[in-house]
C-alpha positions as CSV (number, residue, x, y, z in Angstrom):
1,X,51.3,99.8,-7.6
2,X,51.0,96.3,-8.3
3,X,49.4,96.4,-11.3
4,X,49.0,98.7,-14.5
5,X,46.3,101.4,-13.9
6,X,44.9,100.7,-10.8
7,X,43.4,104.2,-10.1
8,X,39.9,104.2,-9.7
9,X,39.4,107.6,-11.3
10,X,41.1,106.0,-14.1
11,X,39.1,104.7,-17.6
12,X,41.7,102.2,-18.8
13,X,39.9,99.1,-17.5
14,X,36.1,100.5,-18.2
15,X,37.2,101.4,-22.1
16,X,38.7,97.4,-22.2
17,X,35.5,96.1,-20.3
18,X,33.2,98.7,-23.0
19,X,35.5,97.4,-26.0
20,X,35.6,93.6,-25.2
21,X,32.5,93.2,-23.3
22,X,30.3,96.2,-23.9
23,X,30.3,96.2,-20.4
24,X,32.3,99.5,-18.5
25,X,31.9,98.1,-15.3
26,X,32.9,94.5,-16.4
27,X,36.3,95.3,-14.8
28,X,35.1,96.6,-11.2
29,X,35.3,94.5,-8.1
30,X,31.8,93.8,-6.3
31,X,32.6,96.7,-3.6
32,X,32.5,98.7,-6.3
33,X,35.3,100.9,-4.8
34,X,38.5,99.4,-6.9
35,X,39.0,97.7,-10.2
36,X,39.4,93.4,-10.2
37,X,42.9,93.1,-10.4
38,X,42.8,89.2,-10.7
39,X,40.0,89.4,-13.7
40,X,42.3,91.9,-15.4
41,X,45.5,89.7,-15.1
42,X,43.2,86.7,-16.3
43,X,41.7,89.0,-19.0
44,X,45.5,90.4,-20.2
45,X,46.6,86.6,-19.9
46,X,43.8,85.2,-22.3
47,X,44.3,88.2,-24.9
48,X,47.8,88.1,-25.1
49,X,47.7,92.1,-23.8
50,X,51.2,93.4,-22.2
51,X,51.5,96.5,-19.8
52,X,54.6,98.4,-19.1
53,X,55.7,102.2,-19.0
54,X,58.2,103.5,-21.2
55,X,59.9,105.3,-17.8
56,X,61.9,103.0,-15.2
57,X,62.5,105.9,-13.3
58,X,60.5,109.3,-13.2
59,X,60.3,112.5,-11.1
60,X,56.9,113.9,-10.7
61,X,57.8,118.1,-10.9
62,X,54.8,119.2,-9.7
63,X,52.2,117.4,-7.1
64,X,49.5,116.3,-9.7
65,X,49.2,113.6,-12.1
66,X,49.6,115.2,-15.3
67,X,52.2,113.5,-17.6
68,X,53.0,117.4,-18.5
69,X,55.4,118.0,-15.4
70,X,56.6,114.2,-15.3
71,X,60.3,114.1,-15.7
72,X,61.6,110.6,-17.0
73,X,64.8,109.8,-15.4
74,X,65.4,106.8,-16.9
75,X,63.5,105.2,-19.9
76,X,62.5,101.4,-19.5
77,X,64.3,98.7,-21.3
78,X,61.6,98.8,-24.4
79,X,64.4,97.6,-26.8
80,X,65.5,94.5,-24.6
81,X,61.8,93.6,-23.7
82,X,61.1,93.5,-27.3
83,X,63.9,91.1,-27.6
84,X,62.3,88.8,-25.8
85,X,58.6,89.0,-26.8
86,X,59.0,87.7,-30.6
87,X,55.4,87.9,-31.7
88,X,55.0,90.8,-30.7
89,X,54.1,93.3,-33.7
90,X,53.1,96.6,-31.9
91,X,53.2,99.1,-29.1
92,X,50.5,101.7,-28.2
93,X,51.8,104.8,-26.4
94,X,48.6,105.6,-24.0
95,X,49.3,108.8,-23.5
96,X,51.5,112.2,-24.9
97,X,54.8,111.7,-22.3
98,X,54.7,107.7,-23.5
99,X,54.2,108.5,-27.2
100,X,57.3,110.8,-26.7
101,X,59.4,108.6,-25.8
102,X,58.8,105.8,-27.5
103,X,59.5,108.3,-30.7
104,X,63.0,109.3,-28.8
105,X,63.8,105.4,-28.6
106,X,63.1,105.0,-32.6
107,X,63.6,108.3,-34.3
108,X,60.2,108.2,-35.5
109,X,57.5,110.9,-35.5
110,X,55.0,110.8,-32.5
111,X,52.0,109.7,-34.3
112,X,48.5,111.8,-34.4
113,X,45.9,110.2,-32.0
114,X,44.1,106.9,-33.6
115,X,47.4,107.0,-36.4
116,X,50.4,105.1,-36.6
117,X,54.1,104.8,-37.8
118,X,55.9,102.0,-38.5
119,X,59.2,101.4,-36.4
120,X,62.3,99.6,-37.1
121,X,62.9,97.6,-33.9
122,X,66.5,95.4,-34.3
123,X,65.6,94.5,-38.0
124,X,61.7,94.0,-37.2
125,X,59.0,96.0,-38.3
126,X,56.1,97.1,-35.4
127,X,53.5,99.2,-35.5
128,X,53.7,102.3,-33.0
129,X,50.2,103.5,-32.4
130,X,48.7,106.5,-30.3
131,X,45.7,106.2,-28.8
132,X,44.0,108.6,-26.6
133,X,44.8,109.1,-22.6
134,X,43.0,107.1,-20.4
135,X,43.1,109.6,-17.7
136,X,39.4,111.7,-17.2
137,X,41.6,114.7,-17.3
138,X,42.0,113.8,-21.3
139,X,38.8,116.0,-23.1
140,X,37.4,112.9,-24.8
141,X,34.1,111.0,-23.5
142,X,34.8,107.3,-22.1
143,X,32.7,106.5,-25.5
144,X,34.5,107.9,-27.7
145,X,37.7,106.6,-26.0
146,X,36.6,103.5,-26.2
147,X,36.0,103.5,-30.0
148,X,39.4,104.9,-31.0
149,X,40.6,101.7,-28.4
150,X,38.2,99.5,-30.2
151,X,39.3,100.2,-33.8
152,X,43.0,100.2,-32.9
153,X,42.5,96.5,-31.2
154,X,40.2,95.5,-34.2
155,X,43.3,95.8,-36.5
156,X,46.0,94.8,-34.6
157,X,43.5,91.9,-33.0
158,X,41.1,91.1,-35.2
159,X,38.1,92.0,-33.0
């Protein structure tokens, strides 16, 4: 994949097209088949958003999806990335598997859905939020995903 969350049946790009642009589809390329990946590098660009999975390396144990029977091999470099992204002041786990192991990295509970905890990353203080799966398998409505994403980016963004 060649970009963060490209799957179709996935909501990421309709709850950032809902939240910034009250617009679900905002994100969707005119086919209507597949999401814009140039307007969402643009978009990402212009808002200062990063993307990256906390695994490097991961071993899928059954033949689904489902972050349940994911087996992470070998975290990614979080720490060292941090190092070099100095105004950066927080990290939202997307999902359970991420929130776990960002937790595992910092010794720090995995926060309730729509909470927080504050992390000690090399001497600097970030907010480590968890916000609710993206994936339609998740039992929230696009909606309401969109409003925990929406108040999460309205404090750490200002919205």
């Amino acid at each position: 994949m060649d970009f963060f969350y490209p799957n179709f049946n996935n909501d990421m790009w309709r709850i950032f097209g809902l939240v910034f642009f009250n617009d679900k589809d905002r994100f969707i390329a005119k086919d209507g088949k597949h999401f814009d990946k140039k307007a969402i590098i643009d978009f990402c660009r212009e808002t200062g958003i990063a993307l990256y999975d906390t695994a490097y390396r991961a071993v899928r144990l059954k033949d689904n999806a489902s972050d349940k029977f994911l087996d992470i091999v070998e975290h990614a470099p979080i720490a060292e990335m941090l190092e070099r992204l100095a105004c950066c002041n927080t990290i939202a786990a997307t999902g359970q598997k991420a929130a776990e192991s960002v937790s595992a990295m910092y010794g720090c509970p995995v926060p309730a859905v729509g909470c927080h905890e504050m992390i000690n990353a090399n001497g600097r203080e970030l907010s480590f939020y968890r916000l609710p799966s993206t994936s339609r398998a998740y039992p929230m409505k696009l909606e309401d995903k969109a409003a925990a994403y929406g108040n999460f980016l309205k404090d750490r963004l200002g919205l």
